[in-house]
PADO-930233 format. One line per 8 residues: number of its first residue (from 1); their letters; for each residue x negated, y, z of C-alpha. Coordinates in pm, 1 decimal. Each point is the difference from the previous one (the first is absolute). Example, Ala and Ser with C-alpha at 12.3 -4.5 7.8 and 13.67 -1.06 7.14 Angstrom:
<nodes>
1> AS> -1230.0,-450.0,780.0 | -137.0,344.0,-66.0
</nodes>
This chain:
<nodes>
1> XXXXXXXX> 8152.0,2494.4,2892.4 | -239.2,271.6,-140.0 | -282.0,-148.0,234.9 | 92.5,-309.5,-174.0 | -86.1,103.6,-371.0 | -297.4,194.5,100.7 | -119.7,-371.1,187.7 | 110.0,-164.6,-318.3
9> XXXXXXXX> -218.4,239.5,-214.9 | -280.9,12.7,228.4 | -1.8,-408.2,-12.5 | 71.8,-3.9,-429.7 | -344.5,245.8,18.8 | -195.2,-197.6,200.2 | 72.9,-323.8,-178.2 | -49.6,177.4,-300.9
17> XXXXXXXX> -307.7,110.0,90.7 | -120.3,-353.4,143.3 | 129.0,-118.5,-363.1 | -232.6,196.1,-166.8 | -294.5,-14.2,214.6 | 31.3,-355.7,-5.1 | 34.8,-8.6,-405.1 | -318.2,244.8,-6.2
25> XXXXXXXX> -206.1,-233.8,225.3 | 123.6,-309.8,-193.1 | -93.1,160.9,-320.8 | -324.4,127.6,146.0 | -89.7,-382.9,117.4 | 81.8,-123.0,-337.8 | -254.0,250.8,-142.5 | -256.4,-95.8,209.9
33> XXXXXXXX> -14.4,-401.3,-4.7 | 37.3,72.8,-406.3 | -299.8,170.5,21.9 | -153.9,-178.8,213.0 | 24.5,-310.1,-160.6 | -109.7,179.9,-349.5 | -290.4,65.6,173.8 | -82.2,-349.5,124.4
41> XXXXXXXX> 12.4,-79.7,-362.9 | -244.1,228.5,-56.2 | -239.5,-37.7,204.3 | -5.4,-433.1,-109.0 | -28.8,118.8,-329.1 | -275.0,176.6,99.4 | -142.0,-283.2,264.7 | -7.9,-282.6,-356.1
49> XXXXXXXX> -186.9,299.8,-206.9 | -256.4,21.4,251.7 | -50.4,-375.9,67.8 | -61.9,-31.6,-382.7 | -241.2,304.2,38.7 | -167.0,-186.4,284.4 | -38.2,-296.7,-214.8 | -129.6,156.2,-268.4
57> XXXXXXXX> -273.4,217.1,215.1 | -92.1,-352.7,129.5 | -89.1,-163.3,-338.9 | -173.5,340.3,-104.4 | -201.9,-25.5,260.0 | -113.3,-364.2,-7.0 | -49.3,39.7,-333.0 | -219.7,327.2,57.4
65> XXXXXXXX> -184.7,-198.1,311.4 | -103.1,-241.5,-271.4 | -105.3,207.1,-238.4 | -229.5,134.3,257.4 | -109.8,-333.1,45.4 | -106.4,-39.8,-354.4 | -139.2,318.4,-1.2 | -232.9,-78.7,290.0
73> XXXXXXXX> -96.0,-369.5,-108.5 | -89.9,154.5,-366.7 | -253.4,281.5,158.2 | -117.7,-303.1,199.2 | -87.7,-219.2,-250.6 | -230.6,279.6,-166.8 | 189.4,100.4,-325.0 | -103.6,348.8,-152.9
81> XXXXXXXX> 262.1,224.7,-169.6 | -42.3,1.0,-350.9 | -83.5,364.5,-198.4 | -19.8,-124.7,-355.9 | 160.6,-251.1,-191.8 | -235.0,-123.0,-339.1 | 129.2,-259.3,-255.1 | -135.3,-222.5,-193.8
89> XXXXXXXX> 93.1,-33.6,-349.4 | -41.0,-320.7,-215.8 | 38.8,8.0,-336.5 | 133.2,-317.0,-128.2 | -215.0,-119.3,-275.3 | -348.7,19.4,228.2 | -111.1,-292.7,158.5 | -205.9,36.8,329.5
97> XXX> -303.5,-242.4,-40.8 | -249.2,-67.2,322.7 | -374.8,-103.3,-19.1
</nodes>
């Protein structure tokens, strides 16, 4: 009968023990696909941010390309820089009269 309880014990341990092993890895699981899946959010977050970034780097640099463009089609057409600026004034009561 003794050998009995001490089989009894031994089997109440070892279930115990598969009790909580199995609640630790169940908790541990739960913990990990929480995470997980925080992470997947994440990372689309970050996946829309940088297709927005890519389409903005795209019109920056067509617009820069054409800028270029106009840069190189002004220097071709001969235009100088100008260094000084020099108005003109006109008084209003003088008439200009040709010969």
């Amino acid at each position: 009968m003794i050998k009995k309880i001490k089989n009894l014990r031994c089997v109440y341990f070892l279930g115990m023990a598969i009790l909580f092993l199995s609640l630790s890895f169940y908790i541990y699981q739960v913990n990990a696909e929480t995470t997980e899946k925080y992470s997947i959010q994440d990372y689309q977050k970050e996946i829309s941010r940088l297709s927005q970034e890519n389409k903005d780097l795209q019109i920056n640099s067509a617009e820069v390309s054409s800028l270029e463009t106009i840069t190189q089609v002004i220097n071709g057409l001969g235009f100088e820089k100008t260094e000084e600026i020099h108005y003109i004034q006109v008084i209003d009561t003088q008439v200009v009269v040709s010969k």
